[in-house]
C-alpha positions as CSV (number, residue, x, y, z in Angstrom):
1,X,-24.8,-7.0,-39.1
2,X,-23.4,-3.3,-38.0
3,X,-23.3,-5.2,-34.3
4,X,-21.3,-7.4,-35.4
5,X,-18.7,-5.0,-36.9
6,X,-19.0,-3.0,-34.0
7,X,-18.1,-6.2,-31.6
8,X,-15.2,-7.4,-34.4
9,X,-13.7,-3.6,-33.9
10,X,-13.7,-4.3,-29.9
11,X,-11.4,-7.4,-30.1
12,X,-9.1,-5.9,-32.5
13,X,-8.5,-2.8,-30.0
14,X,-8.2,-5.3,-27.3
15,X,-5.7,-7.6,-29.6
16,X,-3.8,-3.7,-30.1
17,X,-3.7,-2.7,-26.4
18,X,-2.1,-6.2,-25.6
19,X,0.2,-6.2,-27.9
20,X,1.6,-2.2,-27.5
21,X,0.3,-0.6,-30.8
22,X,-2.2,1.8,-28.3
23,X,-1.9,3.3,-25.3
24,X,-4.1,2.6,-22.6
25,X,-6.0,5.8,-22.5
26,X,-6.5,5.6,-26.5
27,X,-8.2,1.8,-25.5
28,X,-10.2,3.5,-22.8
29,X,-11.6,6.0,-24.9
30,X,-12.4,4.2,-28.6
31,X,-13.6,1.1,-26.4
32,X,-16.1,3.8,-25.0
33,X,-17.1,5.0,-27.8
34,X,-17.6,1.1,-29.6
35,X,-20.2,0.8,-27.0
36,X,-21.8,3.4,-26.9
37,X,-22.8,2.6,-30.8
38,X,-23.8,-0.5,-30.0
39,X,-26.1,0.4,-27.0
40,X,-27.6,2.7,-29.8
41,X,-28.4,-0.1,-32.1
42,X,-29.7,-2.1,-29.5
43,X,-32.0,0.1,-28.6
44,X,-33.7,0.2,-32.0
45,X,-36.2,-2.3,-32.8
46,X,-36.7,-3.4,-36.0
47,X,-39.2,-2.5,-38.0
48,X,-43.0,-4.0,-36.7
49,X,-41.4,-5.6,-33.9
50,X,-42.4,-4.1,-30.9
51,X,-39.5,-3.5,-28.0
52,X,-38.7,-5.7,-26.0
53,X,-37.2,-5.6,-22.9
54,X,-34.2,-7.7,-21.9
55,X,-32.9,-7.7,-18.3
56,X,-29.7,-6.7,-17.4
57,X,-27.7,-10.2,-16.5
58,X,-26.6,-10.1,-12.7
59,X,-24.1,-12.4,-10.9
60,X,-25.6,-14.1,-7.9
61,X,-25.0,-12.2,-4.5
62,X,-22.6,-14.9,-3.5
63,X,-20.7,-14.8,-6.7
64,X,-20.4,-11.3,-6.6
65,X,-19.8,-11.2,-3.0
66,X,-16.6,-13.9,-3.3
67,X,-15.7,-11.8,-6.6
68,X,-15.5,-8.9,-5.0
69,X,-13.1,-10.7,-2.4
70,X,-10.9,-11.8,-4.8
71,X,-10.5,-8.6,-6.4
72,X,-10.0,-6.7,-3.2
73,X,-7.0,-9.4,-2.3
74,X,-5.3,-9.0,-5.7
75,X,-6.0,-5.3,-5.9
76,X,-3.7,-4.9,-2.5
77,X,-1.2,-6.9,-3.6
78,X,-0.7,-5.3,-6.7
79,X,-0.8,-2.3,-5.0
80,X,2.0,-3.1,-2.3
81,X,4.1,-4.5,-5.4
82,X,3.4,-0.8,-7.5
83,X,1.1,1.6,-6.0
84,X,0.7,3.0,-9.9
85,X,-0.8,-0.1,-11.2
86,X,-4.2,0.3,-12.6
87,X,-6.3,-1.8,-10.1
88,X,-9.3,-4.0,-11.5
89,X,-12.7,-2.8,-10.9
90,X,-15.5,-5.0,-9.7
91,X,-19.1,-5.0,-11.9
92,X,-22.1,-6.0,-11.1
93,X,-23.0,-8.0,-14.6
94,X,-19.6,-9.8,-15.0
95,X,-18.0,-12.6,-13.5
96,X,-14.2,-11.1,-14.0
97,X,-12.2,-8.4,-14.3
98,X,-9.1,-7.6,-15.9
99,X,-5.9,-5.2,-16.0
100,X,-3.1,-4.4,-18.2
101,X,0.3,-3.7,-15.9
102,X,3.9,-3.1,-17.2
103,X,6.3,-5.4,-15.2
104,X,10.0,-5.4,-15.2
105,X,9.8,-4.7,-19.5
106,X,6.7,-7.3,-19.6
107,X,3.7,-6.6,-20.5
108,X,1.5,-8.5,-18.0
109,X,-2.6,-8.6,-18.2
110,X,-4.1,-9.8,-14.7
111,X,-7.3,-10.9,-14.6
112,X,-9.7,-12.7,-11.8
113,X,-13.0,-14.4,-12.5
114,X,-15.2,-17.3,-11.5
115,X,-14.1,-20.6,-13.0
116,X,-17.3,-23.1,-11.6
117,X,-17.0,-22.9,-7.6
118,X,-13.4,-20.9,-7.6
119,X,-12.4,-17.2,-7.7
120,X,-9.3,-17.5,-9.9
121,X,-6.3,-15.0,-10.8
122,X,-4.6,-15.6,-14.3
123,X,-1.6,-13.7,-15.3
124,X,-1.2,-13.6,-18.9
125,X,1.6,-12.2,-20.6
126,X,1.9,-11.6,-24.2
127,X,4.6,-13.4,-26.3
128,X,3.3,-13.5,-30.1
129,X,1.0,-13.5,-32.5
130,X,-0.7,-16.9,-33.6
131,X,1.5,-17.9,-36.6
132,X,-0.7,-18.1,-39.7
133,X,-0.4,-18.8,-43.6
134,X,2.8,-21.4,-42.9
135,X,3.1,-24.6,-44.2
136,X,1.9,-27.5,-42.1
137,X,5.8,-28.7,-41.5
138,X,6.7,-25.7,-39.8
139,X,3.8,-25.1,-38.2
140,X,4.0,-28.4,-36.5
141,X,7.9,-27.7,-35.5
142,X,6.5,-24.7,-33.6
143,X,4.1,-26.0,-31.4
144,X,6.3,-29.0,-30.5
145,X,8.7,-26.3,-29.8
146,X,6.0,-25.0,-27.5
147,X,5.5,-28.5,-25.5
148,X,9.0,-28.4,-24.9
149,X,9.1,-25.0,-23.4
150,X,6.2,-25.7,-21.8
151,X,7.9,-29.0,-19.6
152,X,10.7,-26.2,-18.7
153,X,8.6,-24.0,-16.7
154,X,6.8,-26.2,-13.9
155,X,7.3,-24.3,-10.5
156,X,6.4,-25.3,-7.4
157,X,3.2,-22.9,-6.9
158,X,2.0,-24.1,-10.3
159,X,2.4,-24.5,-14.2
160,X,3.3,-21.8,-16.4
161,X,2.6,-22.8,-19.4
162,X,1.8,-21.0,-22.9
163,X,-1.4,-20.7,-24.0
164,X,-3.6,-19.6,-26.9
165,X,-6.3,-17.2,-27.0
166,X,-8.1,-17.0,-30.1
167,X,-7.9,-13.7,-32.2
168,X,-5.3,-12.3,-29.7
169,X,-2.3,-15.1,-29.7
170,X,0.2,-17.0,-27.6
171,X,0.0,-15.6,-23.7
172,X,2.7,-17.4,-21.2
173,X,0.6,-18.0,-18.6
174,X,0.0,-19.1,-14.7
175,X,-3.0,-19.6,-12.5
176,X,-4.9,-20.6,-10.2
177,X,-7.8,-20.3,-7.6
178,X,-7.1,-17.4,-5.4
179,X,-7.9,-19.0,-1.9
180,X,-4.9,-19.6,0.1
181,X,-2.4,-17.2,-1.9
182,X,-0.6,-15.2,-0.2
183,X,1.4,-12.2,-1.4
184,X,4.6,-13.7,-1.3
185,X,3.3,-16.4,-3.9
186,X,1.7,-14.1,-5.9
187,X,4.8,-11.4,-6.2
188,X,6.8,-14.3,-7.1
189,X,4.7,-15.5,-10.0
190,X,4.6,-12.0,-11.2
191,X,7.9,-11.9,-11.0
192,X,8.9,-15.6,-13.0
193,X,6.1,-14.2,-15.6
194,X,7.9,-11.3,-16.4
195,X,11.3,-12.9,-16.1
196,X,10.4,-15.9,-18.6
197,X,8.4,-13.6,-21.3
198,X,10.8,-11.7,-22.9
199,X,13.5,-14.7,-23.2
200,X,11.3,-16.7,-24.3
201,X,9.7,-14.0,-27.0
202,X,13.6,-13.9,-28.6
203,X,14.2,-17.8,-28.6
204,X,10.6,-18.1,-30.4
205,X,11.6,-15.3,-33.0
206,X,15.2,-16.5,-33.5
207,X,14.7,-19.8,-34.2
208,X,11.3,-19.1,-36.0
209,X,11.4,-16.5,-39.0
210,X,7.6,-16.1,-38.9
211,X,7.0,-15.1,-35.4
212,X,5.4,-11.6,-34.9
C-alpha cells in the first residue's frame, strides 16, 4: 500500500537524522512533507465506500496534564544546561515527545512519555547500527560483548545499559520516571551518556570489523 511506503520512508529519515546523514532542518522539512501525503491518502475513500469519520485520538486530561509537567521540568533543565537545545514540544494526541541534542561530541535523543502510571525521561544515544548478514558465531560474540559492557555501567541513579531499537539500532541508554529528579541528577546522566558513547562506539568497532 502507497501508506505503507510513505510510513517505511518516515523511519528511514528518522533512522538518517539519528545517525548524522541529515541535518535537522532537512528531517523537519521531508518529515513534513511525508505527512502531508499521507493525510492526502487518508482522506480518499475507496471506491463505493462512503467516508468515514475517524476521531482524532486524545490523551486523557490527566495524562496530558502530568505530560505536560514532565516536559516543562526537562525542558528547563535542558535549557539551564544549553539554552540552544531544541526543547520538546507537548501535543495533544501523543503520549511523548522527543529531541535530538548534540552533547559534548554525542549525539543524544531525549525523549519523555507515559510508561503505565509514570512520566518517564529516556536519554538515548546512538552507538551503531544492528549488525546484520554475520554468521551466527560472531553474532553471538557481539551481544555477549554487549552483556559485559552492559555490567560496567551501573551508576548509582540507575542503569545504563545498551539497548535495541528495531530499524534504527543499538542506543546506550538510561531512564527512568521523572518524579523526584532533580537537575543535578539529570545533568549528570547527560553527562555519563555522552561520556560513555563514543568510547564505547570505538571499542565496538575495533574489536568488531562489522560494526557500522
Amino acid at each position: 500500500m502507497e501508506a505503507d511506503k510513505i510510513r517505511e520512508k518516515i523511519r528511514k529519515l528518522e533512522n538518517s537524522l539519528i545517525e548524522g546523514k541529515i541535518s535537522e532542518d532537512t528531517y523537519k522539512e521531508l518529515k513534513a512533507r511525508y505527512e502531508k501525503e499521507l493525510s492526502s491518502l487518508a482522506k480518499v475513500p475507496n471506491a463505493g465506500e462512503p467516508p468515514k469519520h475517524v476521531p482524532e485520538k486524545e490523551v486523557s486530561e490527566v495524562t496530558g496534564n502530568a505530560l505536560k509537567r514532565g516536559l516543562e521540568l526537562i525542558n528547563g533543565y535542558l535549557d539551564r544546561i544549553d539554552s540552544s537545545f531544541p526543547l520538546l514540544k507537548f501535543s495533544s494526541d501523543k503520549e511523548s515527545s522527543s529531541s535530538l541534542i548534540q552533547h559534548a561530541g554525542a549525539k543524544i535523543l531525549i525523549m519523555v512519555g507515559v510508561e503505565g502510571e509514570y512520566v518517564v525521561v529516556t536519554l538515548a544515544a546512538h552507538v551503531c547500527n544492528e549488525p546484520k548478514n554475520i554468521g551466527d558465531k560472531d553474532l553471538a560474540s557481539f551481544y555477549r560483548r554487549l552483556l559485559f559492557l552492559n555490567a560496567a555501567n551501573v551508576t548509582l541513579t540507575g542503569t545504563i545499559h545498551f539497548g535495541l531499537v528495531e530499524g534504527l539500532g543499538i542506543f546506550l541508554m538510561w531512564s527512568r520516571p521523572i518524579e523526584d529528579l532533580d537537575f543535578d541528577e539529570f545533568k549528570g546522566a547527560l553527562n555519563l551518556v555522552a561520556a560513555r558513547t563514543l568510547p564505547l562506539i570505538f571499542v565496538l568497532q575495533k574489536e568488531f570489523g562489522f560494526v557500522t
